[in-house]
FIKOLZA-1660 file (N, C-alpha, C; in steps of 0.1 Angstrom, whole numbers, plus 5000, padded with zeros to 4 digits):
% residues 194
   i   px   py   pz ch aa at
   1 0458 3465 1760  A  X  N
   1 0471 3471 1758  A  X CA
   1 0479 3463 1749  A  X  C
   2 0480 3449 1751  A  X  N
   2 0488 3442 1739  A  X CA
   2 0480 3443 1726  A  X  C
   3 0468 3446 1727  A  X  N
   3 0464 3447 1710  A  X CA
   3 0467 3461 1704  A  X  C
   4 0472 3464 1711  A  X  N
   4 0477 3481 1706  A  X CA
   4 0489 3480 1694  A  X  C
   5 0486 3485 1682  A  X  N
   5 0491 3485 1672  A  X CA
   5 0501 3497 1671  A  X  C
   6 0495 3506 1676  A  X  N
   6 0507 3522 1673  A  X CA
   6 0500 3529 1678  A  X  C
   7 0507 3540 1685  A  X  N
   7 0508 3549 1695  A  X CA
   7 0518 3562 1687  A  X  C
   8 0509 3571 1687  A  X  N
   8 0512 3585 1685  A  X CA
   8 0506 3597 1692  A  X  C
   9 0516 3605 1700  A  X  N
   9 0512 3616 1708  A  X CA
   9 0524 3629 1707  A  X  C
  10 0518 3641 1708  A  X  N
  10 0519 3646 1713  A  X CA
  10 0527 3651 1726  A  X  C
  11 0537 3656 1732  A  X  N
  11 0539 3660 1742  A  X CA
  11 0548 3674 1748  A  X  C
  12 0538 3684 1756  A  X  N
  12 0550 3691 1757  A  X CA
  12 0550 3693 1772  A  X  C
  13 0563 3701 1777  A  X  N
  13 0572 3697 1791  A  X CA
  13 0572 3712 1789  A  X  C
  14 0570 3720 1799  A  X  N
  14 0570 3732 1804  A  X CA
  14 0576 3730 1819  A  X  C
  15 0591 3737 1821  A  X  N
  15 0597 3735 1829  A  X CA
  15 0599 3745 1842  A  X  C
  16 0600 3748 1853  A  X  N
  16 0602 3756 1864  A  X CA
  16 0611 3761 1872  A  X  C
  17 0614 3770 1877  A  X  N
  17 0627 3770 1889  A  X CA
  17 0622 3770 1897  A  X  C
  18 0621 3774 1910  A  X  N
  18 0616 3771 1928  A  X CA
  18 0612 3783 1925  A  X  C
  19 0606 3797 1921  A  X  N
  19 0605 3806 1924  A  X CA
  19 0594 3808 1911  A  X  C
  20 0590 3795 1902  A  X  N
  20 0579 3792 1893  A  X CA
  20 0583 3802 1880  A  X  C
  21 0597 3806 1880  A  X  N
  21 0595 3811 1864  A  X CA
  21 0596 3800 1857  A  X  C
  22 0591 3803 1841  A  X  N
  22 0591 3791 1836  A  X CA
  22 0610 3791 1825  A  X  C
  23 0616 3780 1828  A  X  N
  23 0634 3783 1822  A  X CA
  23 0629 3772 1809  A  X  C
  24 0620 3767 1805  A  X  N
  24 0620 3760 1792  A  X CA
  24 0610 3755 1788  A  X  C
  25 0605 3759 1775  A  X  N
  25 0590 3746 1771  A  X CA
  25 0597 3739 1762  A  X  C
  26 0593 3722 1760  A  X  N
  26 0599 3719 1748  A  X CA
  26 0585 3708 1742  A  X  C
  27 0583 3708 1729  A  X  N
  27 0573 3703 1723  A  X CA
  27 0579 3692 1719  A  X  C
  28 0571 3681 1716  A  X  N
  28 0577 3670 1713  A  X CA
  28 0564 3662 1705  A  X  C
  29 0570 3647 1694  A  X  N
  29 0563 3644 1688  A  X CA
  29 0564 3627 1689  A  X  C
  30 0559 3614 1693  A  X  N
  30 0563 3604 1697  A  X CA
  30 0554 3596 1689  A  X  C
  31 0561 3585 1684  A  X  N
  31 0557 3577 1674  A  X CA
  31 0560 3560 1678  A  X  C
  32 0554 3553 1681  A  X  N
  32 0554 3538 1683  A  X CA
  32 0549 3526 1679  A  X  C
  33 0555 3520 1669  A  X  N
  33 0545 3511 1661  A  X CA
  33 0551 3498 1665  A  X  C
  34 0542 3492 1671  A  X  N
  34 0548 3476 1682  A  X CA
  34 0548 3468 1675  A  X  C
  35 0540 3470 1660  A  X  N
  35 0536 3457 1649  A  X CA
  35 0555 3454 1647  A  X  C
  36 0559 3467 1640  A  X  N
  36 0571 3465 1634  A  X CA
  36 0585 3470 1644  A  X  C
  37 0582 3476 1653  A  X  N
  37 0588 3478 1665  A  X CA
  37 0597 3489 1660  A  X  C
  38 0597 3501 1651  A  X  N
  38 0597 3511 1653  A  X CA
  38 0594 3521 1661  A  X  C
  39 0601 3528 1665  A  X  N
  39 0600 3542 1673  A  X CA
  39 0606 3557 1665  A  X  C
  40 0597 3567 1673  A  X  N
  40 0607 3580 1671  A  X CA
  40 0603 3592 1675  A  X  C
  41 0608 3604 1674  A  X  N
  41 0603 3612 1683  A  X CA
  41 0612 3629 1673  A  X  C
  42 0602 3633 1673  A  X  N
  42 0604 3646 1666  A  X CA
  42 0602 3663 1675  A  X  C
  43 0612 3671 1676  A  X  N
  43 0611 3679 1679  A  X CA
  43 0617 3694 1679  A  X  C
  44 0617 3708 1680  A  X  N
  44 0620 3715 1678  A  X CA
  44 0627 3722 1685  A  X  C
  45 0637 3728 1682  A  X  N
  45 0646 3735 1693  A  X CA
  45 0653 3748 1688  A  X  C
  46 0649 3760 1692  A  X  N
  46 0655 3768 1685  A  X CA
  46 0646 3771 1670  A  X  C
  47 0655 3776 1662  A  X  N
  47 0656 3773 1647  A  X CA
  47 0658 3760 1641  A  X  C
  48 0657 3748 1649  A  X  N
  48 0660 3733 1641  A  X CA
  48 0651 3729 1648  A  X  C
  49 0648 3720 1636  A  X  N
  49 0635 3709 1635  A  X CA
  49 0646 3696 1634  A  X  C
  50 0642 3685 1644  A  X  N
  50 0655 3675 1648  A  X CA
  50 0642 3665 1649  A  X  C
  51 0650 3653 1644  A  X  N
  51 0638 3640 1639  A  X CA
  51 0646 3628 1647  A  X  C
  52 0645 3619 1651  A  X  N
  52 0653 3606 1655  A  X CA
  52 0645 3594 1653  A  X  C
  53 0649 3583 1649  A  X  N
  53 0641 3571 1649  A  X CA
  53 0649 3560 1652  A  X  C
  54 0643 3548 1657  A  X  N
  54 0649 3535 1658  A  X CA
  54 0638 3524 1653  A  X  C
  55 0647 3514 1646  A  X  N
  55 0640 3500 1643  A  X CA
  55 0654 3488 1648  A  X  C
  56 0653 3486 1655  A  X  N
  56 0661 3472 1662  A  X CA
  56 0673 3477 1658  A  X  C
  57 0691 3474 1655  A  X  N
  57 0696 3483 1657  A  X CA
  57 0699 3495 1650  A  X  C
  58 0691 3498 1642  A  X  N
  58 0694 3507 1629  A  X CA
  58 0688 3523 1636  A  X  C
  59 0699 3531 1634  A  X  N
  59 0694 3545 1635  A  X CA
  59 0692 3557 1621  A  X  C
  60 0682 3567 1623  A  X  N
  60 0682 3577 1618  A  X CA
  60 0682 3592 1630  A  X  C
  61 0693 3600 1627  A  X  N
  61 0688 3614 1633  A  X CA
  61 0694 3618 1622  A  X  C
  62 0682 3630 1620  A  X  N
  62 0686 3644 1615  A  X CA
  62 0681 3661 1625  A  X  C
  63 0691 3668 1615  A  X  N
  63 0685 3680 1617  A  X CA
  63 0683 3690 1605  A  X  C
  64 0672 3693 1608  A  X  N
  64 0667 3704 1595  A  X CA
  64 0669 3694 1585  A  X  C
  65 0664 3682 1583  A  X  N
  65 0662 3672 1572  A  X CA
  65 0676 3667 1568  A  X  C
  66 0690 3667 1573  A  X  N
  66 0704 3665 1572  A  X CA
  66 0705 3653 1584  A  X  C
  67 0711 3644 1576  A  X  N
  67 0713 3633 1584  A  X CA
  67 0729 3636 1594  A  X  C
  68 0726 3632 1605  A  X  N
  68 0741 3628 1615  A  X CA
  68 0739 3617 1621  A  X  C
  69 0750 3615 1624  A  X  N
  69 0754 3606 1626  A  X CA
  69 0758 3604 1641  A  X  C
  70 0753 3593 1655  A  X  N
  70 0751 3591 1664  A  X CA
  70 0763 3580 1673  A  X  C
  71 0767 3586 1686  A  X  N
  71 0780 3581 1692  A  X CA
  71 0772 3572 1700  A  X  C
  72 0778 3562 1704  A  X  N
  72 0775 3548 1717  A  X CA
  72 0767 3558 1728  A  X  C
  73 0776 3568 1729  A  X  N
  73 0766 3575 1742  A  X CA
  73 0756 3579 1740  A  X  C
  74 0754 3586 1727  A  X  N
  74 0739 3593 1726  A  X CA
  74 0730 3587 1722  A  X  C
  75 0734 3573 1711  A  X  N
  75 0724 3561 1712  A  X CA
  75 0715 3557 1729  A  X  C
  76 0726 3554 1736  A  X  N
  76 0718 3553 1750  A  X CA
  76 0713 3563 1755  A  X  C
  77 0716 3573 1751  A  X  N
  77 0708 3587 1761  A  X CA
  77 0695 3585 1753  A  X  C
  78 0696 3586 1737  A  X  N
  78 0683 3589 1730  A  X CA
  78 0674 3572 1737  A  X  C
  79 0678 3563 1735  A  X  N
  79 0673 3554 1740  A  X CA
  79 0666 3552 1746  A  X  C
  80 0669 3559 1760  A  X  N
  80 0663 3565 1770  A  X CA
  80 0652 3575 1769  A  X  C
  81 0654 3583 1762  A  X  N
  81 0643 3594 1755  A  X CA
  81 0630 3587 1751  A  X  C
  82 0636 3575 1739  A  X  N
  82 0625 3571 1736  A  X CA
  82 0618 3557 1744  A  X  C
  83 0624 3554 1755  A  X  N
  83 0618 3541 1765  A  X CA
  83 0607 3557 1775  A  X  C
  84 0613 3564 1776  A  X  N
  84 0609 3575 1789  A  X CA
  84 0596 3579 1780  A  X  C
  85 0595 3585 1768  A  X  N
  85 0586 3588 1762  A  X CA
  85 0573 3581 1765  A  X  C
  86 0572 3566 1765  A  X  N
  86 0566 3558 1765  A  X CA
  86 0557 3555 1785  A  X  C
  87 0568 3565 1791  A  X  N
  87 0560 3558 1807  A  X CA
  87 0548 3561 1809  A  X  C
  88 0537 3577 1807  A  X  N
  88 0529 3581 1815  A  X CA
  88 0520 3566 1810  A  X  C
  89 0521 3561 1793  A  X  N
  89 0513 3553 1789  A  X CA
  89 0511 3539 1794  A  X  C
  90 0526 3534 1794  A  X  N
  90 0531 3516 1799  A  X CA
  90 0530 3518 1812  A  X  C
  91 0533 3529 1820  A  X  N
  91 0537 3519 1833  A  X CA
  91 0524 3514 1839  A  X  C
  92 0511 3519 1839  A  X  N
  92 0504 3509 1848  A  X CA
  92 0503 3497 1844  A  X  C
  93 0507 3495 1828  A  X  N
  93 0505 3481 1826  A  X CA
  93 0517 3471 1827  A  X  C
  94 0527 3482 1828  A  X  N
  94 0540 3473 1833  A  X CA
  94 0541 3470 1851  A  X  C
  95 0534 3479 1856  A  X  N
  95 0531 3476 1870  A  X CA
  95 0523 3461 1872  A  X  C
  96 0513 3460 1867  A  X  N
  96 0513 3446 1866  A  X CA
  96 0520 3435 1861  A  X  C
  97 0526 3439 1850  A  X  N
  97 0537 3425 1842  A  X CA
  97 0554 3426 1849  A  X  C
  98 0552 3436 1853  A  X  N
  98 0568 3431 1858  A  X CA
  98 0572 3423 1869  A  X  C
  99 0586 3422 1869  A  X  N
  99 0587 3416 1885  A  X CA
  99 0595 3425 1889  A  X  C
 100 0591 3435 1893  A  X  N
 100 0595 3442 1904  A  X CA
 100 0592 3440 1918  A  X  C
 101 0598 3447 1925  A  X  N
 101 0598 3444 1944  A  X CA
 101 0584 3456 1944  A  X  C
 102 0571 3447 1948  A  X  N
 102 0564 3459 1954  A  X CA
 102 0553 3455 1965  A  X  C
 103 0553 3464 1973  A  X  N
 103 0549 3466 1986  A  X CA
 103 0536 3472 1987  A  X  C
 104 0524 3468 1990  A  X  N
 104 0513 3477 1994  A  X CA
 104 0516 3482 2009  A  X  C
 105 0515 3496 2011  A  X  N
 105 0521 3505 2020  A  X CA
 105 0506 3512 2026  A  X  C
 106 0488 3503 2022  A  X  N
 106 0485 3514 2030  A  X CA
 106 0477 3525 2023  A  X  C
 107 0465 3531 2032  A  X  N
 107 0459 3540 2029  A  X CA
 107 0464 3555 2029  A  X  C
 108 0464 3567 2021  A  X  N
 108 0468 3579 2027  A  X CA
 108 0458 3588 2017  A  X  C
 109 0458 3602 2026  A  X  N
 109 0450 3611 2023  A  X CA
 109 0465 3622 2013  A  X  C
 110 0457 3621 2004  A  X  N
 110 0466 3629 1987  A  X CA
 110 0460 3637 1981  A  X  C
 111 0458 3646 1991  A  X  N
 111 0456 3661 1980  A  X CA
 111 0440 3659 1985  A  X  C
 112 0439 3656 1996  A  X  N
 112 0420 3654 1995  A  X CA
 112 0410 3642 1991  A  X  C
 113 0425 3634 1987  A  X  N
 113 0416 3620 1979  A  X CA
 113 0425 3611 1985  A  X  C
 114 0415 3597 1990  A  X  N
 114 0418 3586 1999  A  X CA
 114 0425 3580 1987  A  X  C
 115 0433 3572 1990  A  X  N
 115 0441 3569 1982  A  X CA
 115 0448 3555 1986  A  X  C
 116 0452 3540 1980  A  X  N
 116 0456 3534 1982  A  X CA
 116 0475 3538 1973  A  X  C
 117 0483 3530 1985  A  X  N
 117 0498 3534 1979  A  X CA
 117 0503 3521 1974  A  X  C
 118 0508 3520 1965  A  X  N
 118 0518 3511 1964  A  X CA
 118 0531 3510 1960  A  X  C
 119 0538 3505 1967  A  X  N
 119 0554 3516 1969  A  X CA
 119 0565 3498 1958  A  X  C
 120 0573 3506 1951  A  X  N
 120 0579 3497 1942  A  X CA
 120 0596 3503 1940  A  X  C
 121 0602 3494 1943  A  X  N
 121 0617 3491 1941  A  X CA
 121 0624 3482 1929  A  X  C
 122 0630 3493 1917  A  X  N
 122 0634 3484 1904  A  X CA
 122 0646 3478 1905  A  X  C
 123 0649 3471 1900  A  X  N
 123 0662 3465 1899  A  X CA
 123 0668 3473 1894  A  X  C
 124 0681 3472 1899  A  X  N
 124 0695 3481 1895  A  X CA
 124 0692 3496 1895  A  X  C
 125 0685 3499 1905  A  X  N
 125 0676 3511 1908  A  X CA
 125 0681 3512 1927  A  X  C
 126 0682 3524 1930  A  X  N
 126 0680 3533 1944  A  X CA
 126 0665 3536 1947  A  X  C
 127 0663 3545 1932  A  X  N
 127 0648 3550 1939  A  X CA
 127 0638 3542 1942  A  X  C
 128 0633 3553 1949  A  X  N
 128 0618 3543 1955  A  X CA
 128 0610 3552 1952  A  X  C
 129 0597 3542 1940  A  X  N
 129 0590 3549 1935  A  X CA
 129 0575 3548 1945  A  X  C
 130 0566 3557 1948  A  X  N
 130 0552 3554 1948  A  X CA
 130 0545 3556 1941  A  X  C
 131 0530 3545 1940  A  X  N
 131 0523 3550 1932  A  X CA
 131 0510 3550 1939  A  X  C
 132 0495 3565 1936  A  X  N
 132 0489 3561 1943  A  X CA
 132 0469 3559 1935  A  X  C
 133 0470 3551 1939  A  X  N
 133 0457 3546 1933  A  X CA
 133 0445 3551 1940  A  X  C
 134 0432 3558 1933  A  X  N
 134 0426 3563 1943  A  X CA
 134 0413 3547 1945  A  X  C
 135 0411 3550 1956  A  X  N
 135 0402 3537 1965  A  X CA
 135 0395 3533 1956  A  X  C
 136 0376 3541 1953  A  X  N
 136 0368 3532 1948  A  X CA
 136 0373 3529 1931  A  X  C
 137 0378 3539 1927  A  X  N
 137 0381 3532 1912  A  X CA
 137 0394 3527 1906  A  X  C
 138 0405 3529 1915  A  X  N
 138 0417 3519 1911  A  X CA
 138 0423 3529 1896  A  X  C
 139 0419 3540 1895  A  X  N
 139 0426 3553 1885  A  X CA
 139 0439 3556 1892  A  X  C
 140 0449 3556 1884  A  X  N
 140 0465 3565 1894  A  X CA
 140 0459 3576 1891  A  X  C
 141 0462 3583 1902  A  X  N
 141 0462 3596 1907  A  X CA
 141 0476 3603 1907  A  X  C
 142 0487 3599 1912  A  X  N
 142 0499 3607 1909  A  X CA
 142 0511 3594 1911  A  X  C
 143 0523 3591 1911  A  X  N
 143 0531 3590 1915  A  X CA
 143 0542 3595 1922  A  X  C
 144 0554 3592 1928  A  X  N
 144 0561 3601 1938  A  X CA
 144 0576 3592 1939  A  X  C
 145 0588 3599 1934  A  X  N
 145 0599 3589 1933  A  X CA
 145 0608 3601 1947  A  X  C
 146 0613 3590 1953  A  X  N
 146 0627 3593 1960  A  X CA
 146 0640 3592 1951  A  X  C
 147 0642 3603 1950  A  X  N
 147 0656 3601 1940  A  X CA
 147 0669 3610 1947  A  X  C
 148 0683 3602 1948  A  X  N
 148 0690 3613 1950  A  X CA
 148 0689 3615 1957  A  X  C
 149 0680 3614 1972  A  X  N
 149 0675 3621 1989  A  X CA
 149 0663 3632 1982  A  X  C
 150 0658 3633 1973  A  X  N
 150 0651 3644 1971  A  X CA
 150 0638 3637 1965  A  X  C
 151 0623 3642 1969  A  X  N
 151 0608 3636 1967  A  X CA
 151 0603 3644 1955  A  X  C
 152 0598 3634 1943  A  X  N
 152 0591 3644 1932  A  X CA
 152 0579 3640 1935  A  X  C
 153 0571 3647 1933  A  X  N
 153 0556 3640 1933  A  X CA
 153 0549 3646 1920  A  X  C
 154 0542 3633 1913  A  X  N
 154 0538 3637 1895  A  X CA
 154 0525 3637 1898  A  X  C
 155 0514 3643 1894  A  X  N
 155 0503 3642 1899  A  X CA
 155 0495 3641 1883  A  X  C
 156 0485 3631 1880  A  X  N
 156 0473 3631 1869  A  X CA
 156 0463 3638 1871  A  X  C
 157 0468 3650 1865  A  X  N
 157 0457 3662 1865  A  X CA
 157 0439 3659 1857  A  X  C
 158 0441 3658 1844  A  X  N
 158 0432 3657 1839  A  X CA
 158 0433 3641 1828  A  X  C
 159 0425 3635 1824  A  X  N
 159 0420 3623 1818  A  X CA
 159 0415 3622 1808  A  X  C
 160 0418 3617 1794  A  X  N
 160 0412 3613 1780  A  X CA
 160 0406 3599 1784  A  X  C
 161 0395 3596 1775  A  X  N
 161 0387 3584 1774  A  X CA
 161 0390 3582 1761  A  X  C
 162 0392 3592 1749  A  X  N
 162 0389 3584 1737  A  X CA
 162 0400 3575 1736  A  X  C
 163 0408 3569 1738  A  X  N
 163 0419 3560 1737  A  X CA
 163 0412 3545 1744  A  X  C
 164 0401 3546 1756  A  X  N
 164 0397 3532 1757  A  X CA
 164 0413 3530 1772  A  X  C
 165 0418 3538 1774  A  X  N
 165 0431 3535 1784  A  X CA
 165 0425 3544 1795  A  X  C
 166 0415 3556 1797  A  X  N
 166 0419 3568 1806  A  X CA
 166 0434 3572 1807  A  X  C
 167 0438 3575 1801  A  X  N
 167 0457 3582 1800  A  X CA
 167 0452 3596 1804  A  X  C
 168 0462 3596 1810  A  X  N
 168 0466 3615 1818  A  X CA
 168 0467 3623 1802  A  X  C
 169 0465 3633 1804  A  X  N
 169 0464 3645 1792  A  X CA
 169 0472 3656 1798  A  X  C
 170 0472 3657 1814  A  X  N
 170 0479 3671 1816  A  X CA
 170 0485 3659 1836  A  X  C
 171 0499 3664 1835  A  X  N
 171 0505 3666 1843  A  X CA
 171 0510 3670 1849  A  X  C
 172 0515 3673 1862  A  X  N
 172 0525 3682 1870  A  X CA
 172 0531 3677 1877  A  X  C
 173 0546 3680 1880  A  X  N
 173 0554 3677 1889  A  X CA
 173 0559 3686 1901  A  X  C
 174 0561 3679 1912  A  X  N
 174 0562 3690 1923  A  X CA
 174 0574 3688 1929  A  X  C
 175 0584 3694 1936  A  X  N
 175 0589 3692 1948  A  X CA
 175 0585 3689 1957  A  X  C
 176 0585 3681 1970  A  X  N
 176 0578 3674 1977  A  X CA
 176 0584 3673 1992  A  X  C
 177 0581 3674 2004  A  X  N
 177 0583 3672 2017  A  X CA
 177 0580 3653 2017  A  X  C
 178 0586 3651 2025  A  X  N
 178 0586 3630 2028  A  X CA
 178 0572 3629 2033  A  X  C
 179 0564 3642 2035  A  X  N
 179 0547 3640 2041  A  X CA
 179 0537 3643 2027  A  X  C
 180 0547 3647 2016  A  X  N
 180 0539 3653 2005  A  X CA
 180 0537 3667 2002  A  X  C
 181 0540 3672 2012  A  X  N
 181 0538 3691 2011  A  X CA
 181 0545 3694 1998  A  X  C
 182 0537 3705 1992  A  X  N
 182 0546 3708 1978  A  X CA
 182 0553 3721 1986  A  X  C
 183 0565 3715 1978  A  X  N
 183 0577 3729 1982  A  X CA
 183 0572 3737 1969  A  X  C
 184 0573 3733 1955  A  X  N
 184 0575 3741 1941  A  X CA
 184 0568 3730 1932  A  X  C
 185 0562 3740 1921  A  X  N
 185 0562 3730 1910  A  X CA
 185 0574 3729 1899  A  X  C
 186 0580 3715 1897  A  X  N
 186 0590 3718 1884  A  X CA
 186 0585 3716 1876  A  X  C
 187 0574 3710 1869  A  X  N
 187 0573 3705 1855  A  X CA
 187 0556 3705 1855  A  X  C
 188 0550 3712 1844  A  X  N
 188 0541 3705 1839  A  X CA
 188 0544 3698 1824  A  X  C
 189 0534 3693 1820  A  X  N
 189 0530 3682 1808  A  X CA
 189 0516 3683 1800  A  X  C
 190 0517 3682 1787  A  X  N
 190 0502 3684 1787  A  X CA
 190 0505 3668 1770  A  X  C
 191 0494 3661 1771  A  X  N
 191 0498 3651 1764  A  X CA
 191 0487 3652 1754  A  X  C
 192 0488 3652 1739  A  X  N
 192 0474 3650 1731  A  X CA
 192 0479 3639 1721  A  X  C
 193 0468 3631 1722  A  X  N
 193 0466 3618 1712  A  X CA
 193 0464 3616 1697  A  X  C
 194 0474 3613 1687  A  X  N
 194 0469 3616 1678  A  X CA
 194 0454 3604 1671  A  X  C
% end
């Protein structure tokens, strides 16, 4: 993972209400180059084609190839966009390098697959995330955050190899009972490598 030069994907978010219609897809396009520590992320909405990038503190957004210009707050929201862009890929390997608070909690049965949990508390954070690894090969299988009093559960549907990572390619997110029962799905994901 540290020899990784640049990172480009694909990603799109197909969204749900409790009653499984779908209220939004949105396509997206993410760019990461660690050499020079650029980022950015391109996507479409509507009739506009909207571009954003960052290199340390310098911004670009446009839309429809028209440059604007970006407030304290939306720098941090996009910021956020583009750190979030980056989790299905970093977190197991930030799960090892961080110092976060985390707890092995234990065996449980997930969807039919024995599963080792390991439950993690962030700093300047509430939730409590799980993650769960399946037994003999130590692959995540899903994770599951408490947020808000309310349980998501993300599940790693399907698996690419050509990357040398196994990274998830398709996603889903559920509503969840504190036992795991799916109430609804909110979100799928489907991720392609360029």
């Amino acid at each position: 993972m540290e020899a990784l030069e640049q990172l480009s994907f694909s990603k799109k978010t197909m969204s749900y209400d409790s009653l499984g219609a779908l209220t939004s897809e949105l396509h997206q396009h993410f760019l990461y180059d660690f050499e020079t520590g650029q980022r950015g992320v391109k996507w479409q909405e509507g009739a506009h084609l909207w571009a954003l990038s960052q290199y340390k503190n310098q911004w670009s957004f446009q839309k429809n190839g028209d440059s604007l210009s970006l407030s304290a707050e939306q720098k941090d929201s996009y910021e956020s966009l583009l750190n979030g862009g980056l989790y299905v890929y970093w977190q197991p390997y930030k799960l090892y390098k961080d110092s976060s608070d985390k707890t092995y909690a234990g065996v449980v049965n997930l969807q039919g697959k024995m599963a080792h949990i390991l439950e993690i508390r962030y700093e300047n954070s509430e939730d409590i995330w799980q993650y769960y690894f399946e037994i003999d090969t130590y692959r995540l299988l899903a994770n599951r955050v408490l947020h808000s009093g309310r349980y998501s559960l993300i599940t790693n549907d399907k698996i690419e190899s050509a990357s040398g990572f196994s990274l998830p390619t398709h996603r889903t997110s559920y509503r969840v009972t504190p036992q795991n029962e799916i109430l609804w799905k909110q979100a799928s994901y489907v991720y392609e490598m360029d």
